[in-house]
VEXDREN-2710 file (C-alpha; in Angstrom, 1 decimal):
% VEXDREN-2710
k/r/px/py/pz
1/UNK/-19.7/-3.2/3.4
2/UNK/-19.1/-1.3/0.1
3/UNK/-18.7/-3.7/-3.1
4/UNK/-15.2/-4.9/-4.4
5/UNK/-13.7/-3.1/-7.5
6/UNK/-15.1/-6.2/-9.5
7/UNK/-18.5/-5.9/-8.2
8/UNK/-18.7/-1.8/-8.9
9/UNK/-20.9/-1.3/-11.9
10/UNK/-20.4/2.4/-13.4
11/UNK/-22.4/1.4/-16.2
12/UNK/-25.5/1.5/-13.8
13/UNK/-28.1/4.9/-14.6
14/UNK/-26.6/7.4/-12.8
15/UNK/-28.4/8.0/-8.9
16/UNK/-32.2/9.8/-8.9
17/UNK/-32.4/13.0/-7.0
18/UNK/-31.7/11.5/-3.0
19/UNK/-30.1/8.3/-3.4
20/UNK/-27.0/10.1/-4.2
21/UNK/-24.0/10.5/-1.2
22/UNK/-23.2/14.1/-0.7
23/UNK/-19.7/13.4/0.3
24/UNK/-17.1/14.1/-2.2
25/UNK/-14.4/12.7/-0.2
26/UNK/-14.6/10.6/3.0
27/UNK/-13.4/12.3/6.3
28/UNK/-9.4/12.2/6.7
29/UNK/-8.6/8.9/8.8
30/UNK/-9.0/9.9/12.6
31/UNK/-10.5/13.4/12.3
32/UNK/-13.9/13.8/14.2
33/UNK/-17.1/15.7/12.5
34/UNK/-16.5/18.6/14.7
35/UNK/-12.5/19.4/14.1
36/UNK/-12.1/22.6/13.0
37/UNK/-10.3/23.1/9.7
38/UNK/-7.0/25.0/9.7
39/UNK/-5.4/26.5/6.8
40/UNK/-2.1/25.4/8.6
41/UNK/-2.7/22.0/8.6
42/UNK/-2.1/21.7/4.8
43/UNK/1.3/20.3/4.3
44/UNK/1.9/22.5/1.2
45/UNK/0.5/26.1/3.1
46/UNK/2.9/28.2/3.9
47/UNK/1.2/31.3/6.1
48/UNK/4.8/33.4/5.6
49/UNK/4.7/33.4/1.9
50/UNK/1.1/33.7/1.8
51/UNK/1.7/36.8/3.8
52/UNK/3.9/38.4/1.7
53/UNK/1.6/37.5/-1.6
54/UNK/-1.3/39.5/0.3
55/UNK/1.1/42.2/1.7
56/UNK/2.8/43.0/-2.3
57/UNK/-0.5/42.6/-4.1
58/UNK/-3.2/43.5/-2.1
59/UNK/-4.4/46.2/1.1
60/UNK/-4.5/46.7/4.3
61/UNK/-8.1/46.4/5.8
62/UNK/-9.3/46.7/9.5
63/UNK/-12.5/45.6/10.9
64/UNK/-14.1/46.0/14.8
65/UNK/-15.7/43.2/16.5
66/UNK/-19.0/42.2/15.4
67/UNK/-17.7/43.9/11.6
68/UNK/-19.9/41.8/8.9
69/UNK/-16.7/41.5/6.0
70/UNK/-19.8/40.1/3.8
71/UNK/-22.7/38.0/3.2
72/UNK/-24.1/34.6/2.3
73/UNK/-25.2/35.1/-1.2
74/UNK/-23.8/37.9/-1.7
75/UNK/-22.9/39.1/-5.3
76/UNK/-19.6/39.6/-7.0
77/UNK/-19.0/41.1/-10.6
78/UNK/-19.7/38.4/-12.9
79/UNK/-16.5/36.7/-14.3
80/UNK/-14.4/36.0/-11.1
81/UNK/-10.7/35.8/-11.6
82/UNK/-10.7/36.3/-15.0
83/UNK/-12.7/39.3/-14.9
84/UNK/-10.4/42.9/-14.2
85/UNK/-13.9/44.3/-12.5
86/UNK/-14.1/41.4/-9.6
87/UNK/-15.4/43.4/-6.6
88/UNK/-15.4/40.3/-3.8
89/UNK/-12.5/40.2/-1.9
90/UNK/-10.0/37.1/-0.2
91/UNK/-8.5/37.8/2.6
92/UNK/-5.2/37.2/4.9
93/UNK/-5.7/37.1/8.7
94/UNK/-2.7/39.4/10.1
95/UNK/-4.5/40.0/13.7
96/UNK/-7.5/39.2/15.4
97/UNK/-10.2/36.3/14.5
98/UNK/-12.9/35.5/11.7
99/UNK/-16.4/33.6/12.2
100/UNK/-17.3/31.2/9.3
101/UNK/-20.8/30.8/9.6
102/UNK/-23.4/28.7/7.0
103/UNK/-27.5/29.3/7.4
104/UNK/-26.8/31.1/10.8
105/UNK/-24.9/28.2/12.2
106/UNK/-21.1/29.0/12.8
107/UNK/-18.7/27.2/10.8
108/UNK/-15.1/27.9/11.8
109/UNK/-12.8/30.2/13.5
110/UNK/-10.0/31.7/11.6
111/UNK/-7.0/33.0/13.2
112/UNK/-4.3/34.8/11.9
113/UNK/-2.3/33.2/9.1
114/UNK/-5.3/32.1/7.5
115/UNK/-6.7/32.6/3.8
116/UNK/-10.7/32.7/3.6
117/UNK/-13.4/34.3/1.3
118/UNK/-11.2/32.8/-2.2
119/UNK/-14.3/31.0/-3.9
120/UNK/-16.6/34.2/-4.4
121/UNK/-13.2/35.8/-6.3
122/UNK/-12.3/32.5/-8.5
123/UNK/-15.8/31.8/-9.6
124/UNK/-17.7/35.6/-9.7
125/UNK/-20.6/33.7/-7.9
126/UNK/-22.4/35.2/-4.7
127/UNK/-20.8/34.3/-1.4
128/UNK/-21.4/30.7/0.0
129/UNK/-21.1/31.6/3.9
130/UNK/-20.9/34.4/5.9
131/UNK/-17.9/36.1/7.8
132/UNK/-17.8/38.9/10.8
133/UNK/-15.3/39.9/12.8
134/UNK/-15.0/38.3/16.4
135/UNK/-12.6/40.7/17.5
136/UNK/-10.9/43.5/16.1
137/UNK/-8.7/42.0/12.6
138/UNK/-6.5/43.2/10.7
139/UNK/-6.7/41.4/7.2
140/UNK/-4.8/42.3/3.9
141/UNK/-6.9/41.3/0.7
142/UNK/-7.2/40.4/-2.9
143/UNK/-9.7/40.7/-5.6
144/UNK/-9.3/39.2/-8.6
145/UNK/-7.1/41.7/-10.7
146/UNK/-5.0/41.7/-7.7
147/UNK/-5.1/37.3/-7.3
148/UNK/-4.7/37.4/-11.1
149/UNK/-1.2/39.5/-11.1
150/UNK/-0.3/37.5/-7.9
151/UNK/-0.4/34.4/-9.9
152/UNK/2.0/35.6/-12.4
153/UNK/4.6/36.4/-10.4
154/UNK/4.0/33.4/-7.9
155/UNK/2.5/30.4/-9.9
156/UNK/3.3/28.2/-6.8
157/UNK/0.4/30.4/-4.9
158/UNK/-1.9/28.3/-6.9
159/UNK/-0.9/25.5/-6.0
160/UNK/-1.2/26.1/-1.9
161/UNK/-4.9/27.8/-2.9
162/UNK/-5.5/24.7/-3.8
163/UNK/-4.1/22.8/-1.3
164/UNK/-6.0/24.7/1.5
165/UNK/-9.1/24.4/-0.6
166/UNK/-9.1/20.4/-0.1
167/UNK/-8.3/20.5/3.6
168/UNK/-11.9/22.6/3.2
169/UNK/-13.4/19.8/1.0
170/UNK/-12.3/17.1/3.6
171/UNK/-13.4/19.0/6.6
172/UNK/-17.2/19.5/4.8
173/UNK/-17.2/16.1/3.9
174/UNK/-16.5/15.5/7.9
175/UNK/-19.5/17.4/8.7
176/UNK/-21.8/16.5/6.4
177/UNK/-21.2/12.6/6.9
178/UNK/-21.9/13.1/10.9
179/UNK/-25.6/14.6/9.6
180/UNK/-28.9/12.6/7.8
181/UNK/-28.3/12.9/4.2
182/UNK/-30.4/16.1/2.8
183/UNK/-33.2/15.3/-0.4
184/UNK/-32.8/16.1/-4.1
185/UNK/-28.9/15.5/-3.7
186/UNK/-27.8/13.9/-7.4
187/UNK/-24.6/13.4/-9.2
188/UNK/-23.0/16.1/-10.2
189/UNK/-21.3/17.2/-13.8
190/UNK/-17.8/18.4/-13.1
191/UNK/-16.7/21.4/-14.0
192/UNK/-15.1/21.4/-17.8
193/UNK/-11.9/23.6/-19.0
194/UNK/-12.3/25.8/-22.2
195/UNK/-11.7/24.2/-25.7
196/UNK/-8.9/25.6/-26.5
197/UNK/-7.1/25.5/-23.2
198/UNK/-7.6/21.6/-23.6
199/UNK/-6.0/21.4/-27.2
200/UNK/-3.2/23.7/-25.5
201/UNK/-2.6/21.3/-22.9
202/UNK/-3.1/18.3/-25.3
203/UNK/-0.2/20.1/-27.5
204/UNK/2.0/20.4/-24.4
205/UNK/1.8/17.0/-23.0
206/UNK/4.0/14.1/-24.4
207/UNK/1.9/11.7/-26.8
208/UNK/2.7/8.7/-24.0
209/UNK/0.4/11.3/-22.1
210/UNK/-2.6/9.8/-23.3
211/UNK/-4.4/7.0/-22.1
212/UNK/-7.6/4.4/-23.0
213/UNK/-10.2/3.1/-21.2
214/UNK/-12.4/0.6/-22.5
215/UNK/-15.9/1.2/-21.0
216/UNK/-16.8/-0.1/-16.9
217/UNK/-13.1/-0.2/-16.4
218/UNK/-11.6/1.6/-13.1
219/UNK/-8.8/4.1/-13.4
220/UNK/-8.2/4.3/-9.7
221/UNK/-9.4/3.1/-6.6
222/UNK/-9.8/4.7/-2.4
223/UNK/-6.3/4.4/-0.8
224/UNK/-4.2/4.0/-3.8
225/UNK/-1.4/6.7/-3.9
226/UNK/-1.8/9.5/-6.5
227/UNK/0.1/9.6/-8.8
228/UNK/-1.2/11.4/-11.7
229/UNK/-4.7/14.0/-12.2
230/UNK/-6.4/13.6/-15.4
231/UNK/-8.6/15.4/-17.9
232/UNK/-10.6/13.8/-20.2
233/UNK/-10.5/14.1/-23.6
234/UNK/-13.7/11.6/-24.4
235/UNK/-15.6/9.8/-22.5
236/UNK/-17.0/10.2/-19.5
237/UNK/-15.7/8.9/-15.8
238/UNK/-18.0/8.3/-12.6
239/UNK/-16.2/9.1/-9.7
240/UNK/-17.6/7.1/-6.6
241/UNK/-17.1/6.9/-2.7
242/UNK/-18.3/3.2/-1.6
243/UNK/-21.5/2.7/-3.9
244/UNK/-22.3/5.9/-4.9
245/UNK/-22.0/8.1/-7.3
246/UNK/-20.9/11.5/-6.7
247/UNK/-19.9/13.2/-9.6
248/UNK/-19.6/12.3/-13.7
249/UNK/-16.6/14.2/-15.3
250/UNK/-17.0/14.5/-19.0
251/UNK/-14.9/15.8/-21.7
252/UNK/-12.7/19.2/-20.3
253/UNK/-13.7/17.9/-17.5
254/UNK/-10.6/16.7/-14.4
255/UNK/-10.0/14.7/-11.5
256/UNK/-7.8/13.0/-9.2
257/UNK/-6.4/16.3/-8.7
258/UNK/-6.4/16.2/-4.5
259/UNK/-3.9/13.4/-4.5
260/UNK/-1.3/15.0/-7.0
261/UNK/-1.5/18.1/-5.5
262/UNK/-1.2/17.3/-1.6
263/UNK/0.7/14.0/-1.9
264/UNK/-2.5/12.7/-0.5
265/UNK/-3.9/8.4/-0.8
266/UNK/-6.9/8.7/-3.1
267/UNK/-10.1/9.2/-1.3
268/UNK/-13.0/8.1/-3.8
269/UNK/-12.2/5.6/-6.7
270/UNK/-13.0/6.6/-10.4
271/UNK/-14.3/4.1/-13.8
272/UNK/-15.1/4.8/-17.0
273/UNK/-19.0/5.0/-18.0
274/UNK/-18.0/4.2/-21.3
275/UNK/-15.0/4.3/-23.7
276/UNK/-13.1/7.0/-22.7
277/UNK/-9.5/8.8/-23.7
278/UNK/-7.1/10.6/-20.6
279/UNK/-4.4/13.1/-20.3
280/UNK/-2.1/11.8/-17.6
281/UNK/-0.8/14.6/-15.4
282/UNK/1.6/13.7/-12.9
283/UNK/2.9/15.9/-10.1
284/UNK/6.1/17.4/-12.3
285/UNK/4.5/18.1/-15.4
286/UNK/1.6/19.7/-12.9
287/UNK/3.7/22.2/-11.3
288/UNK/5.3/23.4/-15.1
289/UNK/1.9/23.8/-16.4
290/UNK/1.0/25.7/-13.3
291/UNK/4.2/28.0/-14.2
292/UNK/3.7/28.0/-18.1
293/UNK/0.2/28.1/-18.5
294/UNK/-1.8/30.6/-15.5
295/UNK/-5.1/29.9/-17.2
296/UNK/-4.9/26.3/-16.1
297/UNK/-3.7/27.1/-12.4
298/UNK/-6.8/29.5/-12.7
299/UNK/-9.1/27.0/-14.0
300/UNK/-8.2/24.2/-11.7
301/UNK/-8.7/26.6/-8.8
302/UNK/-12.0/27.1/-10.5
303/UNK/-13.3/23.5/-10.4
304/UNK/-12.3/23.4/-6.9
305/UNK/-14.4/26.3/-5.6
306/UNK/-17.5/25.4/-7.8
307/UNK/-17.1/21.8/-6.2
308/UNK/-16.6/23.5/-2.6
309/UNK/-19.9/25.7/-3.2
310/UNK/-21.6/22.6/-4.2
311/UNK/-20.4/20.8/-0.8
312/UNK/-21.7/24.4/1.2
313/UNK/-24.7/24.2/-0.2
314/UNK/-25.7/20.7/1.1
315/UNK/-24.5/21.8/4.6
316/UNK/-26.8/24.0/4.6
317/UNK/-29.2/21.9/3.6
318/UNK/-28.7/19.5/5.9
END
């Protein structure tokens, strides 16, 4: 049985390379290995509004069956979403249906109403699987100039990106926990926000915003509703599922983000490594910084994808 809260020691050296759990998140209560993740399912996805999104900022593109639409490790323009010379693409399923597939294994089917192919055009890094055309599709897409504009006008598109992008994290944590853990997998450092957009966000937030930790304390714990997200200002946080330690978020660094964003209980439990100083973000205040500042609804979809391509990567592995 995993250890109580009391019994939880995030002072403890951080997991060698191996001994480290590759989940992120446990599997959603009830959901098998092998269910098939669905854009849909996400309470906050709404197909219709992402259709018009795609439809107003984006093009028209049609593909036979068997049509590659690209490549594992494929490149993209360096930069991602904050780069105007982005050349992946994300697409909108209008017709027809999409193989996901990782190392030559298949992945998923997408149908129509379905977003795929977003983390190559956030991040600027190479492709992390592989899609082709099962039968002839007709798909309207967005690089990043185009997702960057979109946001502007539609801040609340953020917000269901991300949404869809933890169904994703919970259906990889599904698959990878049904398969013998893969070697060299150690904790991870979370992905940090720019300087200055912290000190913006610091200057935004209310001075009761702000919370202390004194060092081995625990912020929040699996099943607990989520209330707030938080970014740390210093310190540093472990975030755990059962005994291990998954990922280390330091300064610019967030988390807790899943549970704010999809109303979701908390599916790993977080501590403090040592003395450490939060912002508080709570669902509200979330959904006016998404609107006021795009650079953190950009960044935030950011940390998502990086941590996705981190999950893809030890699926493949595995």
């Amino acid at each position: 049985m995993p250890p109580s809260d009391d019994d939880m020691d995030f002072t403890r050296p951080l997991p060698k390379p191996g001994e480290a759990h590759m989940d992120f998140t446990q599997p959603v209560p009830g959901a098998s290995a092998s269910a098939p993740f669905k854009a849909a399912q996400s309470r906050f996805y709404n197909a219709g509004v992402a259709e018009r999104i795609f439809r107003d900022d984006g093009r028209e593109e049609r593909f036979e069956p068997g049509a590659v639409l690209f490549t594992e490790d494929q490149k993209a323009s360096s930069g991602g979403v904050f780069s105007r010379k982005s050349a992946s693409r994300m697409y909108y399923i209008a017709k027809g249906e999409v193989q996901l597939s990782i190392g030559g294994r298949l992945l998923d089917a997408l149908k129509p109403g379905e977003v795929f192919g977003e983390m190559a055009v956030i991040t600027g890094l190479p492709r992390s699987a592989s899609a082709a055309a099962k039968t002839e599709v007709v798909a309207h897409s967005l690089d990043g100039e185009a997702l960057q504009g979109a946001l502007g006008h539609s801040p609340e598109f953020a917000l269901m990106l991300a949404s869809v992008m933890y169904d994703r994290l919970r259906f990889l944590a599904a698959r990878l926990a049904s398969r013998p853990r893969a070697a060299g997998v150690g904790a991870r450092e979370a992905t940090v926000f720019e300087p200055a957009l912290v000190a913006q966000l610091v200057a935004a937030m209310p001075r009761t915003a702000v919370l202390r930790y004194r060092q081995q304390e625990v912020i929040f714990k699996e099943g607990q509703a989520g209330t707030f997200m938080y970014l740390v200002k210093a310190g540093r946080v472990a975030i755990a599922v059962g005994a291990n330690v998954v990922e280390v978020v330091g300064p610019g660094g967030t988390f807790g983000e899943m549970a704010v964003v999809d109303q979701s209980p908390r599916t790993a439990r977080a501590g403090t490594l040592e003395e450490t100083e939060l912002l508080a973000i709570d669902r509200a205040t979330l959904m006016e910084l998404v609107k006021k500042q795009p650079a953190f609804a950009m960044a935030l979809l950011k940390g998502i994808a990086e941590r996705l391509r981190f999950m893809n990567a030890q699926l493949a592995a595995s």
